[in-house]
C-alpha positions as CSV (number, residue, x, y, z in Angstrom):
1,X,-136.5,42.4,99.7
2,X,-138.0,39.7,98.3
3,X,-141.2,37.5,99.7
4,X,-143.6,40.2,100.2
5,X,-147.1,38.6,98.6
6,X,-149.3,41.3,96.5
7,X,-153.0,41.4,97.9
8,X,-155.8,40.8,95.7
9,X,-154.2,37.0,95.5
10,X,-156.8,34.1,93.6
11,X,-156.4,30.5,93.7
12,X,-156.6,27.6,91.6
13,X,-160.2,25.6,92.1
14,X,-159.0,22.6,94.2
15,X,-155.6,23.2,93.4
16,X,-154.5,20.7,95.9
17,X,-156.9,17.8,94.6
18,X,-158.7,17.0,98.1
19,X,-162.1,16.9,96.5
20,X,-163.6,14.1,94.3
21,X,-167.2,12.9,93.1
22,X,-167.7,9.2,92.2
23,X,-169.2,8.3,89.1
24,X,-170.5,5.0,87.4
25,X,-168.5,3.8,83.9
26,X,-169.2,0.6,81.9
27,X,-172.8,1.6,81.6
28,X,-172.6,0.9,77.6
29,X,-170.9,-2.7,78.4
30,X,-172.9,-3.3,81.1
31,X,-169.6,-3.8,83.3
32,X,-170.5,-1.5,86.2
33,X,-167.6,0.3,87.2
34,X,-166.9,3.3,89.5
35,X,-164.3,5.7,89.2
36,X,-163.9,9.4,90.7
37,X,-163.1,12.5,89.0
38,X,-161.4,16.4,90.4
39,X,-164.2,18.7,91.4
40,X,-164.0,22.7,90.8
41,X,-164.5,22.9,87.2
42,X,-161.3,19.8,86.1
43,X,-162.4,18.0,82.8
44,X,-160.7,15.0,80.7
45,X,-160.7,14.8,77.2
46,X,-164.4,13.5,77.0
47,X,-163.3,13.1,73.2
48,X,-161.1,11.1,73.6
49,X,-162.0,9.4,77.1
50,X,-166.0,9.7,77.0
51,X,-166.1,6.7,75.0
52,X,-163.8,4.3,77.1
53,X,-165.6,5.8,80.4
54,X,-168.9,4.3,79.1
55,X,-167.5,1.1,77.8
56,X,-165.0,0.5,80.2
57,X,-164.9,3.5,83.0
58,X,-161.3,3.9,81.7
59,X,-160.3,7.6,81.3
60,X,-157.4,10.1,81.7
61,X,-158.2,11.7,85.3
62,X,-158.1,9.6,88.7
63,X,-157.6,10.1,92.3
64,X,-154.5,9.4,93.9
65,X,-154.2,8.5,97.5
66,X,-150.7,7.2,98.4
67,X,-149.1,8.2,101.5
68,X,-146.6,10.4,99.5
69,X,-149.0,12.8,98.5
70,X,-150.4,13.6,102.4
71,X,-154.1,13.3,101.2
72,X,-154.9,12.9,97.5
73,X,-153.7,13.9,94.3
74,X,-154.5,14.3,90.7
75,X,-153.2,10.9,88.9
76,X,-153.2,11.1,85.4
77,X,-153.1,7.4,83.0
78,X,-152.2,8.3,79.4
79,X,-153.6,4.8,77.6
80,X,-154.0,3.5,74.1
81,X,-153.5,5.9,71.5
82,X,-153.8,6.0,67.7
83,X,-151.6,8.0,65.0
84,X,-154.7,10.8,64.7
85,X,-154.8,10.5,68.7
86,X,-151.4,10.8,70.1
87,X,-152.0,12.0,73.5
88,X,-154.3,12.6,76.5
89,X,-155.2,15.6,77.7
90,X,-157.2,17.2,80.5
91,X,-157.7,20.9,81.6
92,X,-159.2,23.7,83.9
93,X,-160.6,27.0,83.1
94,X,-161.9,29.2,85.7
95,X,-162.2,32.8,85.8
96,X,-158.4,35.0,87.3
97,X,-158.0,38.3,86.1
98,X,-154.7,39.2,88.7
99,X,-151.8,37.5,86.7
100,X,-149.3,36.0,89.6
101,X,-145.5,35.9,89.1
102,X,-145.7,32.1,88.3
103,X,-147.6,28.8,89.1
104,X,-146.6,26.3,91.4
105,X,-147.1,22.6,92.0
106,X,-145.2,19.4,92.1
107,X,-145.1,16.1,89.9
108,X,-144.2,12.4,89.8
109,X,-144.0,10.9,85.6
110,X,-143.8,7.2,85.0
111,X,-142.3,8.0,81.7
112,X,-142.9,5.3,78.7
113,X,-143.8,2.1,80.0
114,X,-141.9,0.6,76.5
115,X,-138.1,0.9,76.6
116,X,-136.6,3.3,74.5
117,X,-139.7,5.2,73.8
118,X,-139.7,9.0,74.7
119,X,-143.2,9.9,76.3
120,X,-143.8,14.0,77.1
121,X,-145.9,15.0,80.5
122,X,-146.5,18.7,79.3
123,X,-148.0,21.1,81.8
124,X,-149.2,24.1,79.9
125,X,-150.7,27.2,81.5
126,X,-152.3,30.6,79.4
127,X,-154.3,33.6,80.3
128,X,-157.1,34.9,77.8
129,X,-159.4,37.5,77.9
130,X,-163.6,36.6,77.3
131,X,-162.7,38.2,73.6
132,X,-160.2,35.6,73.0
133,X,-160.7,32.6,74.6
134,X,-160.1,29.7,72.9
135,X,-163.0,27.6,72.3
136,X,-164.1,24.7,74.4
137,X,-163.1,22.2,71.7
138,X,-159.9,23.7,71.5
139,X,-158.7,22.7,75.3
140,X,-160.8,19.2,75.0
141,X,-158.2,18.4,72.0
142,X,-155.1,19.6,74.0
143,X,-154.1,22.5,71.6
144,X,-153.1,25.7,73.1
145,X,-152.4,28.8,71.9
146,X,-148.6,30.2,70.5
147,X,-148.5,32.5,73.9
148,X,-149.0,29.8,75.9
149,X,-146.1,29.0,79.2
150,X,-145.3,25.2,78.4
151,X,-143.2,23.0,81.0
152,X,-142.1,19.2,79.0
153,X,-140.9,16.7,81.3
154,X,-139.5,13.6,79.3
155,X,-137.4,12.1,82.3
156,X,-139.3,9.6,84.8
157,X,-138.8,10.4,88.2
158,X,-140.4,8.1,90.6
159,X,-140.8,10.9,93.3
160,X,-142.1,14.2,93.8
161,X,-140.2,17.2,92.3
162,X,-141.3,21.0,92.0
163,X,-142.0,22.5,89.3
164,X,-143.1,26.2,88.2
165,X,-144.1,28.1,85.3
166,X,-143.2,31.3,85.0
167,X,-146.2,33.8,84.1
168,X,-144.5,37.2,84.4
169,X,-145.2,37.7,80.3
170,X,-148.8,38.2,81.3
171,X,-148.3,40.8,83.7
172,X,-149.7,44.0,82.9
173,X,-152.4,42.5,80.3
174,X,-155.9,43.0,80.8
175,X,-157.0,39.0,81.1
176,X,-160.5,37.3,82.5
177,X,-159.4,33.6,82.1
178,X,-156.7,31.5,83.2
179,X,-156.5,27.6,81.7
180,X,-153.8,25.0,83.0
181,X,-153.9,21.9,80.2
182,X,-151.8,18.6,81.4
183,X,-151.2,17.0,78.6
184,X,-149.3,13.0,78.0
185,X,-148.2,12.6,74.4
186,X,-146.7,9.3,73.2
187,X,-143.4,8.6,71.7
188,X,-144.6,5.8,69.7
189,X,-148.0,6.0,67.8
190,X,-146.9,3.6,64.7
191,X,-147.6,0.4,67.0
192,X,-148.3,-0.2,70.6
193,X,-148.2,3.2,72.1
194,X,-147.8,1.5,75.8
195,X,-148.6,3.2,78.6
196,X,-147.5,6.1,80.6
197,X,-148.7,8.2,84.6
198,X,-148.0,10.7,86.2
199,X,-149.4,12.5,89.3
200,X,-149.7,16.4,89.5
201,X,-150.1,17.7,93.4
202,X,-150.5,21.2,95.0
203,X,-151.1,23.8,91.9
204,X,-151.1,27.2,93.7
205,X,-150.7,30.7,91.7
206,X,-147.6,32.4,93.4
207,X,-147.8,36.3,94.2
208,X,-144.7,36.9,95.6
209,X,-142.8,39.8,93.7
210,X,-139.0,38.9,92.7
211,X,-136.0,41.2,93.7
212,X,-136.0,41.3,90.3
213,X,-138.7,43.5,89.7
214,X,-137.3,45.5,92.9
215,X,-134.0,46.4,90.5
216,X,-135.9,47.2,87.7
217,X,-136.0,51.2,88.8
218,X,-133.7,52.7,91.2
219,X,-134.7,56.2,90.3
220,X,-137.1,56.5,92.6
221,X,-136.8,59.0,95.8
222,X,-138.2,58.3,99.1
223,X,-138.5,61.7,101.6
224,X,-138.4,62.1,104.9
225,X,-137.0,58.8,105.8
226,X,-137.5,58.6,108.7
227,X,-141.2,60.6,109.0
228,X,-143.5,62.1,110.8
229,X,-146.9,61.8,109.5
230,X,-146.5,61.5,105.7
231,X,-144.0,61.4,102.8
232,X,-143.1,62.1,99.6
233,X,-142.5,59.6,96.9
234,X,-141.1,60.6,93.8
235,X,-140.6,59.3,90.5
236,X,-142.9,56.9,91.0
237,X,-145.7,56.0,88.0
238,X,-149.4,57.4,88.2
239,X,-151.5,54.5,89.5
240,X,-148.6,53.0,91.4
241,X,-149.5,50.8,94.3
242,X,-148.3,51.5,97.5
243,X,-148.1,48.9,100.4
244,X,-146.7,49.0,103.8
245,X,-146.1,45.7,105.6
246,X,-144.9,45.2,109.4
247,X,-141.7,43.5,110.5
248,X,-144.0,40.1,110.2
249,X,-144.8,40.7,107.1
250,X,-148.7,41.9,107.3
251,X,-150.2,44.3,104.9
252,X,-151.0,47.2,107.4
253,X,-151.5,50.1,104.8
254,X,-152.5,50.4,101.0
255,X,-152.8,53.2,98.8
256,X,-152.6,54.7,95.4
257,X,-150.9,57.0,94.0
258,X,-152.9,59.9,92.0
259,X,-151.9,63.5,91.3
260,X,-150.5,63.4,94.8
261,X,-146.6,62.1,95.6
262,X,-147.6,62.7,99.7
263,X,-148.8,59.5,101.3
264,X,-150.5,60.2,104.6
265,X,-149.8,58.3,107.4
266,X,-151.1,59.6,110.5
267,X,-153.1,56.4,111.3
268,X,-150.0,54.2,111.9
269,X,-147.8,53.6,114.9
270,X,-144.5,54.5,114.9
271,X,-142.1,51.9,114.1
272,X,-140.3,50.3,110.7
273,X,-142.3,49.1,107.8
274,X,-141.4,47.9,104.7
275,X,-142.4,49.5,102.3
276,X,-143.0,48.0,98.1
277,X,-144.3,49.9,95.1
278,X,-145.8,48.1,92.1
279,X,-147.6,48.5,88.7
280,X,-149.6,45.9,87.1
281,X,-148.8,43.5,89.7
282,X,-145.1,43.8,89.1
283,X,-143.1,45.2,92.1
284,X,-140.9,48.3,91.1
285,X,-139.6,49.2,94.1
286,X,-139.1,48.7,97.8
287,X,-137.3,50.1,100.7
288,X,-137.4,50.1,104.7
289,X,-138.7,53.4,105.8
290,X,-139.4,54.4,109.5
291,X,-141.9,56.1,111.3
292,X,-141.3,58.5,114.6
């Protein structure tokens, strides 16, 4: 049974890039420019792009408005680069402590505007806790931490593809932050690095549990099936969540388990629910059970 979504789900901050706040570049040149940047906490490289904003308003992070994307998108314009500068890099760090299964989201990558040359659009994605965050300059450079769920695209496609990381290894860790780095590095950095976009659309965390995770323990015992007003679950671990969901797929019941293996049920109509048990956000088990 897979598809059933876990409660407690968060989202990404503007996730689906709809929201963008102009700002003036070219102050330093005196070239007025404007250009707009991602709200909900998204930030380019100022180290590298802070400089080329106020000179020139060019950066990393832009808006994206073609008729492919059905509203805006994040576009993303790796530029020059040196040999002690070899990418571009922009992230988001905002505050998720329920891990999801994976993340979400869709691409389009230029590739290396110079033929022959292999340019990388890496999408990388990591959960900390407020003890070992990385430090601000850490994300403004692009580096990431060995844990980190990396995704490296090298082939251009011209259209919008899926993509996903999987975040499973997270599971079960006790975490505060979640950052997603998008990151273009160069193939060539010895002469004219050229140029290289992309577009990144519709970041969303996922929740749904796998069937894998259903597998993962078969020893558990479900009793009466079907029930009156309760049942007995064993096997199951202490702290175990226990939801119930209708034929649609709505959460109608949640519960814990304690000391107790008896969930009461007395409140709910009769009828067939499915029923999924998880711990630390991972299911373990599901199975239809029936009420009469």
């Amino acid at each position: 049974m897979s598809g059933i979504i876990c409660k407690a789900q968060q989202t990404i901050p503007n996730g689906g890039f709809e929201l963008f706040s102009e700002y003036e570049g070219g102050v330093l040149s005196g070239n007025i420019v404007t250009y707009e940047l991602p709200d909900g906490g998204w930030t380019e490289n100022v180290i590298i792009n802070n400089l080329g904003r106020q000179y020139t308003g060019v950066g990393y992070f832009y808006k994206y408005d073609s008729a492919d994307a059905n509203g805006y998108a994040l576009e993303l314009k790796r530029g020059t680069a040196t040999s002690q500068v070899p990418k571009n890099n922009g992230f988001i760090r905002f505050e998720c402590s329920n891990v999801p299964s994976k993340i979400t989201g869709k691409y389009k990558f230029s590739g290396s505007s110079i033929a022959g040359v292999t340019d990388t659009l890496r999408i990388a994605a990591y959960f900390k806790s407020v003890s070992d965050t990385l430090i601000l300059f850490d994300e403004h450079t692009g580096n990431i931490p060995d844990d980190a769920i990396i995704l490296d695209i090298i082939d251009s496609n011209n259209t919008f593809s899926d993509f996903e990381l999987d975040m499973s290894s997270f599971q079960g860790q006790s975490v505060d932050y979640l950052s997603i780095q998008l990151i273009m590095k160069t193939g060539n950095i010895i002469t004219n690095p050229g140029q290289a976009t992309a577009v990144i659309d519709d970041l969303e965390l996922d929740y749904t549990l796998s069937t894998i995770d259903i597998l993962n323990n078969i020893s558990i015992n479900i009793y009466p099936n079907p029930f009156s007003n309760n049942f007995t679950i064993e096997n199951a671990p202490i702290e175990s969540e226990i939801n119930l969901y209708n034929s649609t797929g709505k959460l109608i019941y949640h519960t814990k388990l304690n000391n107790s293996k008896t969930v009461q049920t007395s409140q709910l109509r009769n009828g067939l629910y499915y029923m999924v048990i998880s711990k630390d956000n991972r299911m373990i088990y599901s199975e239809k059970i029936i009420k009469k």
